[in-house]
C-alpha positions in Angstrom: 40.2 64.1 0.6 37.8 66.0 -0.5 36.5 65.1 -4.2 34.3 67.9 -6.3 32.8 66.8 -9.5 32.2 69.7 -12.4 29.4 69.7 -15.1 29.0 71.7 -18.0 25.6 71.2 -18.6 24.3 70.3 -22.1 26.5 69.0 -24.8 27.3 71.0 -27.5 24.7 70.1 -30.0 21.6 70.6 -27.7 21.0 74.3 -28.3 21.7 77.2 -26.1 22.7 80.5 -25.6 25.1 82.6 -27.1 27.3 85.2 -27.0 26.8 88.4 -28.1 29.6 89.6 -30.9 32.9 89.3 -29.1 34.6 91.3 -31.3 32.8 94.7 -29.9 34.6 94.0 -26.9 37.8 93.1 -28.3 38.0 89.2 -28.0 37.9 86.6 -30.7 36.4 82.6 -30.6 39.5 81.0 -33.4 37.3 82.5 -36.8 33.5 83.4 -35.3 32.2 86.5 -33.2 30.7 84.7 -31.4 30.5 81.8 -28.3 28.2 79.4 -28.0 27.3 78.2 -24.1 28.9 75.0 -24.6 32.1 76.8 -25.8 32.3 78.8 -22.8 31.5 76.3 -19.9 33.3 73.7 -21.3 36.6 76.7 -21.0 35.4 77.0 -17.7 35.1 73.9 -16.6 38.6 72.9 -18.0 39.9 75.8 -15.9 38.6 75.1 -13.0 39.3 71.8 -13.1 43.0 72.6 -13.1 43.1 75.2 -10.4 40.8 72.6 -7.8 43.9 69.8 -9.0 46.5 72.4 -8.0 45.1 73.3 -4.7 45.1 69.5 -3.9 41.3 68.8 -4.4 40.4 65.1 -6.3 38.2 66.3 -9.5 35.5 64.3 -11.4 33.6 65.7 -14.5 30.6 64.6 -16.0 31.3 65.3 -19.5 34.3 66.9 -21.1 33.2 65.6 -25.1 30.9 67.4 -27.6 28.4 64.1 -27.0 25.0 65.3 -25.5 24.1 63.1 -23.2 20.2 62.8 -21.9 18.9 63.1 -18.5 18.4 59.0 -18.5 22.0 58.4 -19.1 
């Protein structure tokens, strides 16, 4: 069985990147127009994680919460 473990990097109060305005090319984050990085690899984490599951593969993530978490933890 083959096991893959998924991070999404820094939580989602440690800044980062973001976005530039969605709405120029037509999407929409709930009310901003914008993503921060967490927003979007935490989506694509989640996504991932359910297509690896499907196609039979054991999945582990590091962090799926808003909590940061620092390089000693």
């Amino acid at each position: 069985m083959v096991k893959i473990m998924l991070d999404a990097g820094h939580g989602l109060y440690t800044s980062g990147k973001q976005s530039g305005k969605l709405n120029e090319i037509g999407l929409k984050n709930g009310s901003s127009d914008v993503m921060k990085e967490w927003e979007f690899n935490i989506a694509v984490l989640k996504y991932m994680k359910i297509l690896l599951k499907d196609n039979g593969f054991t999945v582990l993530t590091t962090n799926e919460t808003t909590k940061d978490i620092s390089l000693a933890e």
